[in-house]
C-alpha positions as CSV (number, residue, x, y, z in Angstrom):
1,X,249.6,10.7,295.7
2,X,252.7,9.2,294.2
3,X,256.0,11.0,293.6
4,X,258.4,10.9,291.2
5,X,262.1,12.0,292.2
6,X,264.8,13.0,289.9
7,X,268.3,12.8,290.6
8,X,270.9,15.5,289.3
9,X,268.3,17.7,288.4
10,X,270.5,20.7,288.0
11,X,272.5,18.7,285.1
12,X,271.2,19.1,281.5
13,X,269.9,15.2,282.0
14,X,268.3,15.5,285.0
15,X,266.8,19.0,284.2
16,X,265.9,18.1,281.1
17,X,263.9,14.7,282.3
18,X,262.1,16.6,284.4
19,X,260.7,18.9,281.7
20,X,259.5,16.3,280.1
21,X,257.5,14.7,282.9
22,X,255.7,17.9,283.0
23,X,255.2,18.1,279.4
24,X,253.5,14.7,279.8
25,X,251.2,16.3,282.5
26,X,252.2,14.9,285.4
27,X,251.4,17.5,288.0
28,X,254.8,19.6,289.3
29,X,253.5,18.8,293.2
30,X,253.8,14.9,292.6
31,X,257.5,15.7,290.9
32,X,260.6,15.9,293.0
33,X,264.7,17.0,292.0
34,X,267.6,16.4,293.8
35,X,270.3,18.9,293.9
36,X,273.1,19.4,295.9
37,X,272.9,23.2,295.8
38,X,269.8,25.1,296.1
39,X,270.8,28.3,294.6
40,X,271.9,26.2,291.4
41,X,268.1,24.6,291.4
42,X,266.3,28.2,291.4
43,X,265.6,28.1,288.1
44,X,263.6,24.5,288.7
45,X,261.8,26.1,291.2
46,X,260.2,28.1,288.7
47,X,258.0,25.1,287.3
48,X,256.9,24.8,290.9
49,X,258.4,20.9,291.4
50,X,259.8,20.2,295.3
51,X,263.6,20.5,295.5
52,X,265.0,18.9,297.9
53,X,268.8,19.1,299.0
54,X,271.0,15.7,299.2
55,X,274.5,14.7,298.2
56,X,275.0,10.7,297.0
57,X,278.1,10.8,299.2
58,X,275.8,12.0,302.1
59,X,273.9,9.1,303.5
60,X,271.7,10.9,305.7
61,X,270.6,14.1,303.1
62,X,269.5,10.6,300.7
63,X,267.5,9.3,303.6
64,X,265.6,12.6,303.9
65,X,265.8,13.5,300.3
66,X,263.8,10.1,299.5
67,X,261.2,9.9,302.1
68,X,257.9,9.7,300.4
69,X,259.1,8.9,297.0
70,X,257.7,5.7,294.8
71,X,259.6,6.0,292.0
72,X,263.4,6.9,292.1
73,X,265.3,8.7,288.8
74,X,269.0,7.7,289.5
75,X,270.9,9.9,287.1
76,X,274.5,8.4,287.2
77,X,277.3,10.2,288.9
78,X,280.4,12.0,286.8
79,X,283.6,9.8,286.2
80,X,286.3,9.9,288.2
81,X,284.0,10.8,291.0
82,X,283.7,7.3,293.0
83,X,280.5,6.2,291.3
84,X,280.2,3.2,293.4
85,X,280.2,4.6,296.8
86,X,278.2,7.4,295.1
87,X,275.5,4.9,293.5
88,X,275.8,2.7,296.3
89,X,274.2,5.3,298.7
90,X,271.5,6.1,296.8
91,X,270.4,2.1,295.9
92,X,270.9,1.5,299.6
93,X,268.5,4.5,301.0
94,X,266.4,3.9,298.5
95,X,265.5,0.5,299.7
96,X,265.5,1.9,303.9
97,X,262.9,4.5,303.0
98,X,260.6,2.1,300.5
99,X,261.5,3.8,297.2
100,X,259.4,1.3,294.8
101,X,261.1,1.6,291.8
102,X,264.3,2.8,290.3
103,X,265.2,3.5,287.4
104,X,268.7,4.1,286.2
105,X,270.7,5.4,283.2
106,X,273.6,3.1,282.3
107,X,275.9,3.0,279.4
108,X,275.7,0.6,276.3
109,X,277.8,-2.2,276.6
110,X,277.9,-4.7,273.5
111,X,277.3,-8.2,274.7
112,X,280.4,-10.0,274.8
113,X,282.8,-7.5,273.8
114,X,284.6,-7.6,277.1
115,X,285.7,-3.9,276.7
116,X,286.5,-2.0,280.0
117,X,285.6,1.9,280.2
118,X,287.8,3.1,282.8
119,X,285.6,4.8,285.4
120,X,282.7,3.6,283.6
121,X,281.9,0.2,283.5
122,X,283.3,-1.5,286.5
123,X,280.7,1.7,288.3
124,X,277.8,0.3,286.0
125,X,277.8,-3.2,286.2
126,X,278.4,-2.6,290.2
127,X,275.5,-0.6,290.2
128,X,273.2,-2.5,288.1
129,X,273.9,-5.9,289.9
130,X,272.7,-3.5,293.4
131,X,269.8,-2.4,292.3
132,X,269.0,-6.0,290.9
133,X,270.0,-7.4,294.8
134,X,267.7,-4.8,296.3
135,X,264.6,-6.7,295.4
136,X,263.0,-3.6,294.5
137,X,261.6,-2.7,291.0
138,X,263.9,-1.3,288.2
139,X,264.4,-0.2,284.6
140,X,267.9,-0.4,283.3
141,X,268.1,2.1,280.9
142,X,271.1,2.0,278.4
143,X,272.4,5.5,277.0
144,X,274.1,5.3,273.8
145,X,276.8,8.3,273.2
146,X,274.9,11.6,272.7
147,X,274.4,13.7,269.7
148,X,275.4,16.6,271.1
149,X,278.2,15.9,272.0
150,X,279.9,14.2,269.7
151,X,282.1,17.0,268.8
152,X,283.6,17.0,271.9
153,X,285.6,13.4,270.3
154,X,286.1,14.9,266.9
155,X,286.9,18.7,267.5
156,X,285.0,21.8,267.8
157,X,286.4,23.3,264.8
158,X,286.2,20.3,261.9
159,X,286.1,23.0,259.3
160,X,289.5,24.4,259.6
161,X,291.2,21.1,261.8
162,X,289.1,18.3,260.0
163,X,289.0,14.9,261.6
164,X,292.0,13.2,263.1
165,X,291.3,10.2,264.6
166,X,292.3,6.7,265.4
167,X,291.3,4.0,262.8
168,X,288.1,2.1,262.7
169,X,285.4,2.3,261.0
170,X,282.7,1.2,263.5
171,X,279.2,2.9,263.7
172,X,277.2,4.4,266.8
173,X,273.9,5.1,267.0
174,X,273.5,8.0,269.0
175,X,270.8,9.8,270.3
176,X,270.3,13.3,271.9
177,X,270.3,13.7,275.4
178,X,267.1,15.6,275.0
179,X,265.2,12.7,273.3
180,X,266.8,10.0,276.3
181,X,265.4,12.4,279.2
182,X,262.0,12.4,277.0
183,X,262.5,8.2,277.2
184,X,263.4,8.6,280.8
185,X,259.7,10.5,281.3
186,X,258.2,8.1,279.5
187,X,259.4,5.1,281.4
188,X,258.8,7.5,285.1
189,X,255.0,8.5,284.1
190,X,254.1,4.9,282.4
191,X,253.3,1.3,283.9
192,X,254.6,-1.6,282.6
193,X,258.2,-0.8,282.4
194,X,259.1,-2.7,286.0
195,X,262.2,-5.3,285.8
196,X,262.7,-4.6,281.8
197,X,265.9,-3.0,280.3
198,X,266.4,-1.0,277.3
199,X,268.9,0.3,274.9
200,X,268.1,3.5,273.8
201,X,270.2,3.9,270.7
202,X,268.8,6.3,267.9
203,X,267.4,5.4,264.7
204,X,270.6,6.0,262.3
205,X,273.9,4.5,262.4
206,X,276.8,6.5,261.9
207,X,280.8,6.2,261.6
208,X,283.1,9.1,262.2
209,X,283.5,9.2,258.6
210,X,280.1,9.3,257.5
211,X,280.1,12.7,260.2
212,X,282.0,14.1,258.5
213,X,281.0,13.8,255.3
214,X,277.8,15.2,256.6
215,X,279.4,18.1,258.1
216,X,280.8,18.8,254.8
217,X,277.9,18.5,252.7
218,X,275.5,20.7,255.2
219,X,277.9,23.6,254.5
220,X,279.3,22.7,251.8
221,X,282.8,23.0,252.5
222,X,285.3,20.2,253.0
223,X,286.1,18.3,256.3
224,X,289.5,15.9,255.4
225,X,289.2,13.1,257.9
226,X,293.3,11.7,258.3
227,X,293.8,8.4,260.5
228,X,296.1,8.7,263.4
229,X,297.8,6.8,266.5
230,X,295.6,6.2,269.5
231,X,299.1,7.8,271.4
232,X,299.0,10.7,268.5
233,X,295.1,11.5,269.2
234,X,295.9,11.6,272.7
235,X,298.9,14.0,272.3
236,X,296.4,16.3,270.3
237,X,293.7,16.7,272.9
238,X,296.2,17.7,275.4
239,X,297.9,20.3,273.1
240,X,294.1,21.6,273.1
241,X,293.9,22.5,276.9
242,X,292.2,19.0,277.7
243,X,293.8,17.4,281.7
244,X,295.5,14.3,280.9
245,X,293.6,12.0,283.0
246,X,290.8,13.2,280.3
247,X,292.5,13.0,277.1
248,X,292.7,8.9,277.7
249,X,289.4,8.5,278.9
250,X,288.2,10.7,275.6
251,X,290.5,8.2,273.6
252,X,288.9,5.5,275.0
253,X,284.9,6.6,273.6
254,X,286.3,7.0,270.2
255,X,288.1,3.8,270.5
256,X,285.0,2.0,271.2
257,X,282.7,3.7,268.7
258,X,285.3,3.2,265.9
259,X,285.0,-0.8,267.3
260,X,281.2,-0.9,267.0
261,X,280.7,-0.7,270.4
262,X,277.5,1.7,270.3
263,X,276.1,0.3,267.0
264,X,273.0,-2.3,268.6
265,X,269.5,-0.8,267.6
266,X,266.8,-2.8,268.6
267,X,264.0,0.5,268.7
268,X,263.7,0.6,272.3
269,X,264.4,4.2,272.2
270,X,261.6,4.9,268.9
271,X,259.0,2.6,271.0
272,X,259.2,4.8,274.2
273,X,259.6,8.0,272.1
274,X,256.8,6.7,269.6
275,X,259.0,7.9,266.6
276,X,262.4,7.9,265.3
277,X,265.4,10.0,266.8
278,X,266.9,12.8,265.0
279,X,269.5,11.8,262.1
280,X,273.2,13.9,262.7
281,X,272.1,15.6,259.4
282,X,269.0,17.0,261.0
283,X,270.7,17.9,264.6
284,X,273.3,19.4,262.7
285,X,271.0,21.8,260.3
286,X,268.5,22.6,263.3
287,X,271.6,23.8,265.3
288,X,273.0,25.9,262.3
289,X,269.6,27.3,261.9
């Protein structure tokens, strides 16, 4: 019997991927999570997967953790946490135990571009180039910025602050995180995915100012979008309550989707999910609704 594990599986990613590995009827005793605190993972338990306990700065708990498992779900670790000792870990005990395949979620990177995301994607390229060393299967999986989050960069209340932002006018193509943990089932509880990589952007393209001309139309009320200083945006998430070791790293994400950083779709994403991605318009109106 083989077994799948999950990584993070407390975190809406990791949770999320393993709901949809049972919704694709793979049975909950070949299905694994990894969490570092069991009373967080009680609700899991309920679907009657294994948990198992293991930090990624805790060799030894990974050891354990993956004994037994074929097919490894590495759910990348939180900036500004040491991702490469963190993903380090887990590639390396991996390979000791015989893991046969990971599988790992990255971030989009436009070929060529040369653009650094602090805490970001030094940790991915490091990691990537690992798993690639190990000589062990893997599926690169590329995570465009998520629908559901977006206004976290733009401002929870558009309606009454609108949208200040820096300039550009680049596009993204984003995707909710609960249609990339469906991809990430899909890739777990499928052949034929070993030593490929994807980019799993969604199926529209969409500028900052097309968001909010969306957000006005849906309720009809209007969102004025004004063009500020990267310094001046920063200065404004701070005055909101935001740490300031966070306000630049949130700079930087709009600063690279207003370059066209995010904006690639080659349809990995509607291949694996066997349809399009939700459009902004539609996330936004379901969540109204």
């Amino acid at each position: 019997m083989s077994k799948i594990l999950v990584t993070g599986a407390t975190g809406v990613v990791g949770k999320t991927t393993i709901v949809h590995l049972l919704k694709k009827g793979i049975p909950a005793n070949e299905i694994v999570g990894l969490a570092r605190n069991a009373e967080k993972a009680e609700e899991i338990l309920n679907t009657g997967i294994e948990i198992r306990i293991g930090d990624y700065f805790d060799y030894d708990s990974l050891l354990q953790a993956f004994e037994g498992i074929d097919k490894l779900m590495l759910i990348s670790a939180h900036a500004f946490t040491d991702r490469i000792t963190q993903h380090y870990n887990a590639i390396t005990a991996a390979r000791e135990v015989g893991v046969k395949h990971i599988v790992y979620m990255s971030i989009m990177r436009k070929a060529g571009s040369g653009l650094v995301m602090p805490e970001v994607t030094e940790s991915d390229i490091f990691s990537e180039q690992t798993i690639k060393a190990s000589g062990l299967n893997y599926t690169i999986l590329f995570h465009p910025p998520f629908t559901d989050v977006l206004s976290f960069y733009y401002g929870l209340k558009p309606y009454e602050n609108g949208f200040k932002l820096p300039g550009g006018k680049g596009k993204m193509a984003p995707a909710t995180r609960d249609e990339l943990a469906e991809a990430h089932a899909a890739v777990l509880s499928q052949p034929g995915h070993e030593n490929k990589t994807y980019i799993l952007s969604g199926s529209e393209a969409v500028s900052f100012a097309d968001i909010a001309q969306i957000l006005a139309e849906v309720k009809r009320e209007p969102v004025p979008y004004t063009t500020i200083t990267a310094q001046a945006y920063n200065e404004l998430r701070a005055s909101e309550g935001i740490p300031a070791h966070l306000t630049g790293f949130v700079t930087d994400w709009v600063i690279a989707i207003n370059s066209g950083e995010y904006a690639e779709q080659p349809g990995d994403l509607e291949r694996l999910l066997g349809r399009k991605t939700r459009t902004f318009r539609e996330f936004v109106e379901s969540s109204r609704a």
